[in-house]
mmCIF file of the protein (N, C-alpha, C, O) and its ligand, coordinates in Angstrom:
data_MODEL
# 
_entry.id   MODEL 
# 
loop_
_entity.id 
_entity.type 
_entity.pdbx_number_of_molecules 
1 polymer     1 
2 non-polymer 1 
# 
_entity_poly.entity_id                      1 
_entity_poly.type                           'polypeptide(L)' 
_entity_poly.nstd_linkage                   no 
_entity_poly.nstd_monomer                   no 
_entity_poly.pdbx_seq_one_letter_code       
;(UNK)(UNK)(UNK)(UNK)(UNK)(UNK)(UNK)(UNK)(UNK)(UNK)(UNK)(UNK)(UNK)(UNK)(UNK)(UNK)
(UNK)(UNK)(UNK)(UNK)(UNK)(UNK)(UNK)(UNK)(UNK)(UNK)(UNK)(UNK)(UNK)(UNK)(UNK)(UNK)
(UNK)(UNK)(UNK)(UNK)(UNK)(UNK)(UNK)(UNK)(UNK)(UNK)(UNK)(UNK)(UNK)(UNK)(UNK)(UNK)
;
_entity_poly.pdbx_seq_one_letter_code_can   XXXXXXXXXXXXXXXXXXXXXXXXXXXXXXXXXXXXXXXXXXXXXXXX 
_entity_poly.pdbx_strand_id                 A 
# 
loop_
_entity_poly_seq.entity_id 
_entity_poly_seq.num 
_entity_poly_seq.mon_id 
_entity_poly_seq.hetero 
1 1  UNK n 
1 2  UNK n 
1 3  UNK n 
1 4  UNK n 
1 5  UNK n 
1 6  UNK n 
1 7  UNK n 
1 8  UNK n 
1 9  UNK n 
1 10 UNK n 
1 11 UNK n 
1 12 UNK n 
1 13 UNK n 
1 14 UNK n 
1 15 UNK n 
1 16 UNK n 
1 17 UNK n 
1 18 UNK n 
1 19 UNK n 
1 20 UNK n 
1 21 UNK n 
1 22 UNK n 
1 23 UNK n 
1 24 UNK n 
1 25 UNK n 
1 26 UNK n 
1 27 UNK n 
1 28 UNK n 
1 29 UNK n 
1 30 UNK n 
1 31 UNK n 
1 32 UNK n 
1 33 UNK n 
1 34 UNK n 
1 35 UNK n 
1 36 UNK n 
1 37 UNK n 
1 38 UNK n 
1 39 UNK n 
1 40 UNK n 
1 41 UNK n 
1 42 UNK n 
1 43 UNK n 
1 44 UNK n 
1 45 UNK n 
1 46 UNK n 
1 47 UNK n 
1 48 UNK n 
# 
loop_
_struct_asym.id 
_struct_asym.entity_id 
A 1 
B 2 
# 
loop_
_chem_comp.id 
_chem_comp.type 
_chem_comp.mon_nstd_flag 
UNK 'L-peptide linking' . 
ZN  non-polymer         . 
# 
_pdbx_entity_nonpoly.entity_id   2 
_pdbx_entity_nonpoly.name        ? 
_pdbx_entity_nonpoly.comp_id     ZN 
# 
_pdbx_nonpoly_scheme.asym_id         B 
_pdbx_nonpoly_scheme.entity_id       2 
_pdbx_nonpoly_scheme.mon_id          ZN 
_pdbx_nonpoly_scheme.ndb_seq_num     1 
_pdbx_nonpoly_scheme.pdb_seq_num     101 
_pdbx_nonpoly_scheme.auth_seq_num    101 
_pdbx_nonpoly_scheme.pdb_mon_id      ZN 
_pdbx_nonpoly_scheme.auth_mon_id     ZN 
_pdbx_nonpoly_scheme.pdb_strand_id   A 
_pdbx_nonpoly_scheme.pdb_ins_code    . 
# 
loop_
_atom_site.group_PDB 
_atom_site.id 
_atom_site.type_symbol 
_atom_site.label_atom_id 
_atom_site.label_alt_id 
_atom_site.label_comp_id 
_atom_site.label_asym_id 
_atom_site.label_entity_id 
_atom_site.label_seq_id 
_atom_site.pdbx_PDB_ins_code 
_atom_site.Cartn_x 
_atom_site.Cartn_y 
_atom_site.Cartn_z 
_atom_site.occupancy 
_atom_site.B_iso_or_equiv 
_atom_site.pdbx_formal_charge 
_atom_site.auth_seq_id 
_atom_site.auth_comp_id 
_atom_site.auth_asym_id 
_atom_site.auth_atom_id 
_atom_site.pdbx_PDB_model_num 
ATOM   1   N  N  . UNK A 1 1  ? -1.531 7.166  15.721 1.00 0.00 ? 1   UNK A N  1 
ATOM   2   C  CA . UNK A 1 1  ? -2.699 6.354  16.042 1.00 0.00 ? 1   UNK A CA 1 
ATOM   3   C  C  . UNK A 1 1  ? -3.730 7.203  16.767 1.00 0.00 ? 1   UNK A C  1 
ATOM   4   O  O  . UNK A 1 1  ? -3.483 8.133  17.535 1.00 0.00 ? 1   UNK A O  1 
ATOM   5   N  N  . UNK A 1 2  ? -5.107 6.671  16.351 1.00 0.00 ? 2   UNK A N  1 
ATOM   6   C  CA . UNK A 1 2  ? -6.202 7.798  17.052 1.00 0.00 ? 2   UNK A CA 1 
ATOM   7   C  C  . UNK A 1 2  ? -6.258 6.717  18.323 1.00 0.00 ? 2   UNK A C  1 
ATOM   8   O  O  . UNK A 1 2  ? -7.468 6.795  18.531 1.00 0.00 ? 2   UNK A O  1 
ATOM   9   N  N  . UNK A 1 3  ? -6.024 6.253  18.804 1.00 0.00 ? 3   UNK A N  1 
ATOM   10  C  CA . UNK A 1 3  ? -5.928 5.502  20.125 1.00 0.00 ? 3   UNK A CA 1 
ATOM   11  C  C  . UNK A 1 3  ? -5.309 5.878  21.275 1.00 0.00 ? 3   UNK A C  1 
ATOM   12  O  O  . UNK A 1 3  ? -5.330 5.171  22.282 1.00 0.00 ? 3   UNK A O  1 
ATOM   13  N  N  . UNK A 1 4  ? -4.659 7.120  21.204 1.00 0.00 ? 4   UNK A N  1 
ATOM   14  C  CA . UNK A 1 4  ? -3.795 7.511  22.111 1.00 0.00 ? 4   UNK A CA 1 
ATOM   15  C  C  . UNK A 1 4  ? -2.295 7.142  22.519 1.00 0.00 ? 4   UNK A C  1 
ATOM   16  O  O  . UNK A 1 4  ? -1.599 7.610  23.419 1.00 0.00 ? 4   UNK A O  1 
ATOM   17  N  N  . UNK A 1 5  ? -2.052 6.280  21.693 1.00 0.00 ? 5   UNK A N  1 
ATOM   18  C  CA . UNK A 1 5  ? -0.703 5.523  21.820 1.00 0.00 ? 5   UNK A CA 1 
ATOM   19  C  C  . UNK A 1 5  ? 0.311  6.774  21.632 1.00 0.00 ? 5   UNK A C  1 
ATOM   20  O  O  . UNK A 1 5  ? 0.175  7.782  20.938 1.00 0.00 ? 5   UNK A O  1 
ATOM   21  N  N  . UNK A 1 6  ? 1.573  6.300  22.638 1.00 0.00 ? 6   UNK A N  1 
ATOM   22  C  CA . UNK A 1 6  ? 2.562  7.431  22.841 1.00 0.00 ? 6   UNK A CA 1 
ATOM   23  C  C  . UNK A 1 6  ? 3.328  6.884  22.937 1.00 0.00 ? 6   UNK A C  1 
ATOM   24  O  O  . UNK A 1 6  ? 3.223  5.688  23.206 1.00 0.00 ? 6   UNK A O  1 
ATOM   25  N  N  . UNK A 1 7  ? 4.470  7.480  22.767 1.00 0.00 ? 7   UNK A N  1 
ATOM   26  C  CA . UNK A 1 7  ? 5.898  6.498  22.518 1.00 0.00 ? 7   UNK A CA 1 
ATOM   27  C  C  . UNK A 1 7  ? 6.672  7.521  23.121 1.00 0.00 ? 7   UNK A C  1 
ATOM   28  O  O  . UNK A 1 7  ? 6.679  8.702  22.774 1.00 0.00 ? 7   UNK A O  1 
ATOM   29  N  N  . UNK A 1 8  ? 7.250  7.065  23.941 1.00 0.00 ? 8   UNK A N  1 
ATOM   30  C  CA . UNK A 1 8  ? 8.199  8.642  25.043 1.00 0.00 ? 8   UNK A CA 1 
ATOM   31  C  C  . UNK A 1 8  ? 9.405  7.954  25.480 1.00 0.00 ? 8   UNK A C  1 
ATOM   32  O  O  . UNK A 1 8  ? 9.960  8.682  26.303 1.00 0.00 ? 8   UNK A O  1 
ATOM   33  N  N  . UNK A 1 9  ? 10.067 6.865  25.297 1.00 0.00 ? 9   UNK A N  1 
ATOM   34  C  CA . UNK A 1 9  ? 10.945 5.888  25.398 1.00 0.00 ? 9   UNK A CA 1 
ATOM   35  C  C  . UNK A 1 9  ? 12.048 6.136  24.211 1.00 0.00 ? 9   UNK A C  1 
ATOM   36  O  O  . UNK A 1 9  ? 13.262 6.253  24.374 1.00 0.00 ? 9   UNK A O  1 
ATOM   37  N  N  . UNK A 1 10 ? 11.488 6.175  23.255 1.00 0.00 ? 10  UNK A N  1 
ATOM   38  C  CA . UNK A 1 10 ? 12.507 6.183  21.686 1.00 0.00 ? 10  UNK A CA 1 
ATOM   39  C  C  . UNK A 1 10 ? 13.392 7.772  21.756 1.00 0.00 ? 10  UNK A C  1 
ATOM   40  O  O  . UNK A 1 10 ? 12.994 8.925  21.922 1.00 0.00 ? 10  UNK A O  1 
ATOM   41  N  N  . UNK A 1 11 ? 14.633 7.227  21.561 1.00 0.00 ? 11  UNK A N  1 
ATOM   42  C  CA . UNK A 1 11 ? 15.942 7.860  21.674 1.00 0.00 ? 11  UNK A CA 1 
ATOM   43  C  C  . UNK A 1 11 ? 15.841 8.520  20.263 1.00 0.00 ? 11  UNK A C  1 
ATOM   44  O  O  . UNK A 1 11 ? 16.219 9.653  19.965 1.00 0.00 ? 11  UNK A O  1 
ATOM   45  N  N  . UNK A 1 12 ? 15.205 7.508  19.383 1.00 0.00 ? 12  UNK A N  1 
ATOM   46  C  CA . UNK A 1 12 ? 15.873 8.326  17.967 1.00 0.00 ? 12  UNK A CA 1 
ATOM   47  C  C  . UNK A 1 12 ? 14.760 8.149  16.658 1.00 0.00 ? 12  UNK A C  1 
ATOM   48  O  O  . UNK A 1 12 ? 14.284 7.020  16.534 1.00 0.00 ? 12  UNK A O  1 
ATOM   49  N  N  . UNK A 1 13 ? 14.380 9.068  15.808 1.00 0.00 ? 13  UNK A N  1 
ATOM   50  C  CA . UNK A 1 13 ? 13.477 8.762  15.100 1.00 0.00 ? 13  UNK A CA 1 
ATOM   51  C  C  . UNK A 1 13 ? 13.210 6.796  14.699 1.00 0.00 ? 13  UNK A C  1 
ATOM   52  O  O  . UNK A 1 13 ? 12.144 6.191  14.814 1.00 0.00 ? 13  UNK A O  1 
ATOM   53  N  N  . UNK A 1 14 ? 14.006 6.453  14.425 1.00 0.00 ? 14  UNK A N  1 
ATOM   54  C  CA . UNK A 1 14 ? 14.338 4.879  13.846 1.00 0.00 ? 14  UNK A CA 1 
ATOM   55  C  C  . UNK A 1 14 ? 13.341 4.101  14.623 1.00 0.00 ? 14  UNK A C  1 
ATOM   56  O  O  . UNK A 1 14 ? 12.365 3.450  14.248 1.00 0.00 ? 14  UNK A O  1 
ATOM   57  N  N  . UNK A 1 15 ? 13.966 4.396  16.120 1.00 0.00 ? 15  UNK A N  1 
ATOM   58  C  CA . UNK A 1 15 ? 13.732 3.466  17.413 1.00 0.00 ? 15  UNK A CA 1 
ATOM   59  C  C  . UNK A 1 15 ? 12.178 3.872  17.407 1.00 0.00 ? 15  UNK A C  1 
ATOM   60  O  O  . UNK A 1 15 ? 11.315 2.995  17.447 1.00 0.00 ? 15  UNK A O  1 
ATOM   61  N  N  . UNK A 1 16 ? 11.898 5.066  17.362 1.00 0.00 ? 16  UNK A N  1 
ATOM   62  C  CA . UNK A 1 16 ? 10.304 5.483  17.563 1.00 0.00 ? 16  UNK A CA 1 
ATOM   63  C  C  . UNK A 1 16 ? 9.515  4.920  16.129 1.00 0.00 ? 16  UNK A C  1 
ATOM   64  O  O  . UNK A 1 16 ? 8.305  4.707  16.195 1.00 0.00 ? 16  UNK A O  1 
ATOM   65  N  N  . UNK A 1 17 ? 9.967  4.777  15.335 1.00 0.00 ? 17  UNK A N  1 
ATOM   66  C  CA . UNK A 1 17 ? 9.365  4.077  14.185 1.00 0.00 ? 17  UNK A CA 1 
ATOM   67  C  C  . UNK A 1 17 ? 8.933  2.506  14.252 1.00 0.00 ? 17  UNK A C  1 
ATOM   68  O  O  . UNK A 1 17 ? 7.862  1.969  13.970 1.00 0.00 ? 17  UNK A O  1 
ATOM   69  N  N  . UNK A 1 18 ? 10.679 1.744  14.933 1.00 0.00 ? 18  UNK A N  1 
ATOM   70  C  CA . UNK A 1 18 ? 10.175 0.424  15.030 1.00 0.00 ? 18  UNK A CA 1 
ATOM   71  C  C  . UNK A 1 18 ? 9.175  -0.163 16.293 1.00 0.00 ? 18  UNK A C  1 
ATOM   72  O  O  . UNK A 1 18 ? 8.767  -1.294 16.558 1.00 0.00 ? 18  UNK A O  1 
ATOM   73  N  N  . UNK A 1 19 ? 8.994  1.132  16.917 1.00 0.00 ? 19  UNK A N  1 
ATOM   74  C  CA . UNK A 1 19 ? 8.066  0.461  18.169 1.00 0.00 ? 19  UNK A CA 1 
ATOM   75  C  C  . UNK A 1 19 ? 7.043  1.079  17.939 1.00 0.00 ? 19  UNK A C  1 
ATOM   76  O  O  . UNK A 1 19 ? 6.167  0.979  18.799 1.00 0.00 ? 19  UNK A O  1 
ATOM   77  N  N  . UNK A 1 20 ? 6.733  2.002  16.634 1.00 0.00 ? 20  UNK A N  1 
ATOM   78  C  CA . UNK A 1 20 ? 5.342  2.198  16.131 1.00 0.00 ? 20  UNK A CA 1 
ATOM   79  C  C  . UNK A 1 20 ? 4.123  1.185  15.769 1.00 0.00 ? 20  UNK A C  1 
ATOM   80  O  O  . UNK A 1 20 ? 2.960  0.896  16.050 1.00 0.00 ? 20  UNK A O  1 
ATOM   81  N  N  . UNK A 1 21 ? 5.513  0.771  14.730 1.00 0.00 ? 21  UNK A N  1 
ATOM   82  C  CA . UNK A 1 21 ? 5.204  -0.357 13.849 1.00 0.00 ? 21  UNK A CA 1 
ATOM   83  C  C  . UNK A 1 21 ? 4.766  -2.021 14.275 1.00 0.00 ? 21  UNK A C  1 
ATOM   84  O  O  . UNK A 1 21 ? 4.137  -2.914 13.709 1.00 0.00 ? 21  UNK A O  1 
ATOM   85  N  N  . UNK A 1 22 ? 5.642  -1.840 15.901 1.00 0.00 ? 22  UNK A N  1 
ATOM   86  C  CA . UNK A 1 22 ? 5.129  -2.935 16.132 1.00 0.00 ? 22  UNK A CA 1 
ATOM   87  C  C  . UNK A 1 22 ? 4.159  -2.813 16.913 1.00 0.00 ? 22  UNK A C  1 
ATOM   88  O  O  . UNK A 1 22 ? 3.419  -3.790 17.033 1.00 0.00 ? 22  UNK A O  1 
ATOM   89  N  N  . UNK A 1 23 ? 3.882  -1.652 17.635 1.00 0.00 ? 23  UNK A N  1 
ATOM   90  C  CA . UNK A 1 23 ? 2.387  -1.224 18.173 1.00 0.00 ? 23  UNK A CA 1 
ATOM   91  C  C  . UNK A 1 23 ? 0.973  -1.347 17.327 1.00 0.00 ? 23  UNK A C  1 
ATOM   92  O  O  . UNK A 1 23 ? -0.077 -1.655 17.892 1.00 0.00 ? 23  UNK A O  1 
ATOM   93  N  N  . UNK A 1 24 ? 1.040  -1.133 16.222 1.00 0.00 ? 24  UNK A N  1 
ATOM   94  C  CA . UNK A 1 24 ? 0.205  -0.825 14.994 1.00 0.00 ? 24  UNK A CA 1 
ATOM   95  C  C  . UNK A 1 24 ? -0.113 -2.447 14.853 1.00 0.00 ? 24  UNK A C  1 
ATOM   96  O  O  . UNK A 1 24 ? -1.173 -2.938 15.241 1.00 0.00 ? 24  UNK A O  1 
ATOM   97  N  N  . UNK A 1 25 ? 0.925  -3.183 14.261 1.00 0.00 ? 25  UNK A N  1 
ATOM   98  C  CA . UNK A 1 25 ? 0.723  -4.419 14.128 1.00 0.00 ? 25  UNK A CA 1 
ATOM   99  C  C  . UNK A 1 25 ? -0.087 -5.187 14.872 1.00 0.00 ? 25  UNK A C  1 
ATOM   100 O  O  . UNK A 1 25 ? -1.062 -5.795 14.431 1.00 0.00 ? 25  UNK A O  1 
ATOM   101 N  N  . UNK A 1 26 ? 0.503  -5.177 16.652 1.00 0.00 ? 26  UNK A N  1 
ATOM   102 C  CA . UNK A 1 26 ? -0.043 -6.180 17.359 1.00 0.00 ? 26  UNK A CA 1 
ATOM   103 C  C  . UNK A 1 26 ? -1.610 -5.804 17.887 1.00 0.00 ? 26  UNK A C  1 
ATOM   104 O  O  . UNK A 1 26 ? -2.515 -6.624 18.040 1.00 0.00 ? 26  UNK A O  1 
ATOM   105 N  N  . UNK A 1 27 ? -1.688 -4.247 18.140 1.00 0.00 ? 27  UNK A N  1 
ATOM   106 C  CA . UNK A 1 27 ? -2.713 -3.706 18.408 1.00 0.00 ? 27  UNK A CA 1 
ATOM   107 C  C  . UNK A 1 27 ? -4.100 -3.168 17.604 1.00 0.00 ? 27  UNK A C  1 
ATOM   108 O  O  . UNK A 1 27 ? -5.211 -2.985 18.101 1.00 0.00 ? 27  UNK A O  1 
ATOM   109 N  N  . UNK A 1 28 ? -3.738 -3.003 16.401 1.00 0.00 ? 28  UNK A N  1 
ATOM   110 C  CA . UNK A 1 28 ? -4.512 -2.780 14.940 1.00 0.00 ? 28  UNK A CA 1 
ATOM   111 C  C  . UNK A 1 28 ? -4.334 -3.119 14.061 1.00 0.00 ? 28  UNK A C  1 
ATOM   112 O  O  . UNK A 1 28 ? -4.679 -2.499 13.055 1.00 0.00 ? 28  UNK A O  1 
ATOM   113 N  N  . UNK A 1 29 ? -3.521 -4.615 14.013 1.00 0.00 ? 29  UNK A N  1 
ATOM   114 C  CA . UNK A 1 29 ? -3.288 -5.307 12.478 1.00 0.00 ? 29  UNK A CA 1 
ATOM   115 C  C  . UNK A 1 29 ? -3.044 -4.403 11.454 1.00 0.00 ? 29  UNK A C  1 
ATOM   116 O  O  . UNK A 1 29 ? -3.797 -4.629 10.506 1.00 0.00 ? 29  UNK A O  1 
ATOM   117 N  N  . UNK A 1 30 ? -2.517 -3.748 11.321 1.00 0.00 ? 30  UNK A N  1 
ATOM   118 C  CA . UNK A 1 30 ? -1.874 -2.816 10.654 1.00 0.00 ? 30  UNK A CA 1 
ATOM   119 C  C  . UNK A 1 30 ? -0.573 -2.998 10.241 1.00 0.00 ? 30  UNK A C  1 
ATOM   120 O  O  . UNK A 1 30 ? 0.414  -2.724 10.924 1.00 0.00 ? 30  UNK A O  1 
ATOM   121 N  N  . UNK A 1 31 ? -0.563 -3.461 9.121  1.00 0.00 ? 31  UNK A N  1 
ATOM   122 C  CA . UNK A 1 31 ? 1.005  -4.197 8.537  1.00 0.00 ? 31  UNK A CA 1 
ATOM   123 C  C  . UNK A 1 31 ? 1.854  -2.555 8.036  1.00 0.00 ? 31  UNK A C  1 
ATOM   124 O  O  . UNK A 1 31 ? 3.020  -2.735 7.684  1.00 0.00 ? 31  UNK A O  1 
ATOM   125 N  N  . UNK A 1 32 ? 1.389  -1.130 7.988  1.00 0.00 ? 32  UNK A N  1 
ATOM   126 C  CA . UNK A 1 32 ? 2.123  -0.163 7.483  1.00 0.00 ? 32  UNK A CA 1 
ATOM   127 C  C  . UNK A 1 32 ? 0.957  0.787  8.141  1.00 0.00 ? 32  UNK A C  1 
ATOM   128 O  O  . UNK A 1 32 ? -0.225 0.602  8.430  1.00 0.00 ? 32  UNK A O  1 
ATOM   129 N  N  . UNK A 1 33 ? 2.079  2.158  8.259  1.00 0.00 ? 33  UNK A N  1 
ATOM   130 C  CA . UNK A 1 33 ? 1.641  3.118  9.145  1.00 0.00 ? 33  UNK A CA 1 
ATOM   131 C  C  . UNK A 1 33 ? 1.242  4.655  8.009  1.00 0.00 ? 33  UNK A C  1 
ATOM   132 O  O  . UNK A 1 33 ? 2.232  5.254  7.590  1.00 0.00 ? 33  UNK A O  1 
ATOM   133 N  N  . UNK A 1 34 ? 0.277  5.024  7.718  1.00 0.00 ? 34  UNK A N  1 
ATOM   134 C  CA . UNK A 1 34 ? -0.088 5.562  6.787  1.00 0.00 ? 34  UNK A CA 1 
ATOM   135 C  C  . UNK A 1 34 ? 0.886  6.952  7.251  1.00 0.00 ? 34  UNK A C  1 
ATOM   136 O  O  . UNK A 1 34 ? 1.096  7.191  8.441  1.00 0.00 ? 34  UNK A O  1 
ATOM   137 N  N  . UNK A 1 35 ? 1.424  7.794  6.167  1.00 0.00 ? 35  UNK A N  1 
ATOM   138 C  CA . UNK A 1 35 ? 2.688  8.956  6.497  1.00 0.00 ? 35  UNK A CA 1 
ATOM   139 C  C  . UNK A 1 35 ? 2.651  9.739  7.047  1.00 0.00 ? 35  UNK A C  1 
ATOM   140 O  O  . UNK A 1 35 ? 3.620  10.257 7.602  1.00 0.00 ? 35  UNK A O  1 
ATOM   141 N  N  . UNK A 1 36 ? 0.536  10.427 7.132  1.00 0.00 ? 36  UNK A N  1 
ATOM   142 C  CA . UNK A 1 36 ? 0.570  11.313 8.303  1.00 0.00 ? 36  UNK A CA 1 
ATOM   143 C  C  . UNK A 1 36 ? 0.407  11.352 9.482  1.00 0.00 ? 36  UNK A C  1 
ATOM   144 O  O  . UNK A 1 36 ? 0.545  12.313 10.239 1.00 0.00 ? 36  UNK A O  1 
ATOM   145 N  N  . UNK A 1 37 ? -0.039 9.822  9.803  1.00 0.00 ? 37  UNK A N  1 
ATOM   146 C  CA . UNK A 1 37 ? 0.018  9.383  11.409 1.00 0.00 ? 37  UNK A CA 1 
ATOM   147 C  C  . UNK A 1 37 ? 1.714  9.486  11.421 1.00 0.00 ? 37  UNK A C  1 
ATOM   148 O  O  . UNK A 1 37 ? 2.089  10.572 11.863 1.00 0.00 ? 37  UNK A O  1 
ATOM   149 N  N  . UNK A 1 38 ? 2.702  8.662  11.063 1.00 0.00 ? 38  UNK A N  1 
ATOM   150 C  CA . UNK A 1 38 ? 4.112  9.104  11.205 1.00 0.00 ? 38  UNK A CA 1 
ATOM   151 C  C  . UNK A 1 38 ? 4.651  10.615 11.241 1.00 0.00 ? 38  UNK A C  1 
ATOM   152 O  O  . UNK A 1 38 ? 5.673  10.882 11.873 1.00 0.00 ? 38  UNK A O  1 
ATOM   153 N  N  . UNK A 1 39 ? 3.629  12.003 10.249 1.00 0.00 ? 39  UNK A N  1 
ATOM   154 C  CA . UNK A 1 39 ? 4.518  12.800 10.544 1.00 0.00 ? 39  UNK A CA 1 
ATOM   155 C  C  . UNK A 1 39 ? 3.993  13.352 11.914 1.00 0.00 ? 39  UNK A C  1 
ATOM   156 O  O  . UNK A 1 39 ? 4.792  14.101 12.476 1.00 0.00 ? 39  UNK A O  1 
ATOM   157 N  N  . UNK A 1 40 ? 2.958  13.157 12.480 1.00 0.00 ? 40  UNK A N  1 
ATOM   158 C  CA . UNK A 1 40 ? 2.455  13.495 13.397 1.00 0.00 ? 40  UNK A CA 1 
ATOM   159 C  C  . UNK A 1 40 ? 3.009  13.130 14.588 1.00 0.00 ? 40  UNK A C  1 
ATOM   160 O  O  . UNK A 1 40 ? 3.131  13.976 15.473 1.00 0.00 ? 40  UNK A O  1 
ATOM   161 N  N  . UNK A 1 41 ? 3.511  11.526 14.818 1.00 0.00 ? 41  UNK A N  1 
ATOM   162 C  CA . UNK A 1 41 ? 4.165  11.442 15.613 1.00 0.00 ? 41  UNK A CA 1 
ATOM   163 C  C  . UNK A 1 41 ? 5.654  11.762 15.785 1.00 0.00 ? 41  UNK A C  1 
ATOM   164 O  O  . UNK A 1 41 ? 6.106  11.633 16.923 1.00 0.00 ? 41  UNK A O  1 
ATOM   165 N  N  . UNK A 1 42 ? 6.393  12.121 14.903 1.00 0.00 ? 42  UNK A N  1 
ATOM   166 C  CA . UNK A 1 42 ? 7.603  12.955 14.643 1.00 0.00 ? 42  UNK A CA 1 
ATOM   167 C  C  . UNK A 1 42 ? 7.362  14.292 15.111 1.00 0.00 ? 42  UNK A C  1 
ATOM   168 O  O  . UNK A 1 42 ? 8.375  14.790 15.603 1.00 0.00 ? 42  UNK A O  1 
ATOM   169 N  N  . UNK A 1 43 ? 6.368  15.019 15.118 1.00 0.00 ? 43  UNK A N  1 
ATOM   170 C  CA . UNK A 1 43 ? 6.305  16.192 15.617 1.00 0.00 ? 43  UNK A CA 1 
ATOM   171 C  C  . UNK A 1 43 ? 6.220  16.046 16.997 1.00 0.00 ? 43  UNK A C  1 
ATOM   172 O  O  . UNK A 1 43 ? 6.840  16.841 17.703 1.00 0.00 ? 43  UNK A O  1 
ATOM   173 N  N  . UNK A 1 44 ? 5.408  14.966 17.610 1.00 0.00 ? 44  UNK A N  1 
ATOM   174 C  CA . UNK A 1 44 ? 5.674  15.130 19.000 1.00 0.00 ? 44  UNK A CA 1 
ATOM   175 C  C  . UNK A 1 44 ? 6.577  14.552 19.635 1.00 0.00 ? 44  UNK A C  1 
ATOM   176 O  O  . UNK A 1 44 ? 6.402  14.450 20.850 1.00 0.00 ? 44  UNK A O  1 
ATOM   177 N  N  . UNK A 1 45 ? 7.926  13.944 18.989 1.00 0.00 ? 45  UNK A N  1 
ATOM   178 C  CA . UNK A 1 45 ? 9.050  13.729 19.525 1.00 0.00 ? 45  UNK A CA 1 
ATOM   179 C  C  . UNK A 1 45 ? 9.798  15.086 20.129 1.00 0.00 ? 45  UNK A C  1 
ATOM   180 O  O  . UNK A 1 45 ? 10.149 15.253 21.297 1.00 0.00 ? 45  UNK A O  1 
ATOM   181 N  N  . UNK A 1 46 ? 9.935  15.945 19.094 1.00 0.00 ? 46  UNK A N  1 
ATOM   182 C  CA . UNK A 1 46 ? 10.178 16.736 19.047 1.00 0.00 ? 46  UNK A CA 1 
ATOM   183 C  C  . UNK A 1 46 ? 10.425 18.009 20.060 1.00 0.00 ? 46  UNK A C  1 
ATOM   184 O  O  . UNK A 1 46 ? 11.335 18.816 20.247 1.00 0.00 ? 46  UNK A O  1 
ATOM   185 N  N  . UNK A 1 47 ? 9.152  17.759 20.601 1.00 0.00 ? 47  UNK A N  1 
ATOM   186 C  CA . UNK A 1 47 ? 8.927  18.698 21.871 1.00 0.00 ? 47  UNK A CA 1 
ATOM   187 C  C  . UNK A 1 47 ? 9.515  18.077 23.332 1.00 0.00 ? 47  UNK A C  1 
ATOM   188 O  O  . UNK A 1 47 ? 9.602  18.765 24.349 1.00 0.00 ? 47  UNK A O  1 
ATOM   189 N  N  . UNK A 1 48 ? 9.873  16.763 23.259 1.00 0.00 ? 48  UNK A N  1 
ATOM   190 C  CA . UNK A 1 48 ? 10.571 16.330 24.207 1.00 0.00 ? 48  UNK A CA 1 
ATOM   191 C  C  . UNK A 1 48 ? 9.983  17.114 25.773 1.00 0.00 ? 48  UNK A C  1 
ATOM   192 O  O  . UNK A 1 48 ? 10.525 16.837 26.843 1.00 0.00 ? 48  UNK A O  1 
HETATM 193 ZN ZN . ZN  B 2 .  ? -2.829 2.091  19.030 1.00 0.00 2 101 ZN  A ZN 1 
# 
């Protein structure tokens, strides 16, 4: 998300997906998360 939203809570790709998704939803009506906002936020799991 270009909003700054961060997710630093999620244990495991899955968990960081479903609290994407419901971020996206409630905050930008966004029923699906286009793949390169997802790989983007997979990369910054990463760095933990
Ligand atoms: Zn957002």
């Amino acid at each position: 998300m270009n909003c700054g939203f961060e997710v630093r809570n999620a244990s495991s790709e899955e968990e960081l997906l479903e609290i994407l998704k419901l971020h996206a939803d409630k905050a930008h009506k966004m029923t699906s998360i286009p793949s390169d906002v997802i790989e983007k936020i997979k990369q910054n799991i990463q760095k933990k």
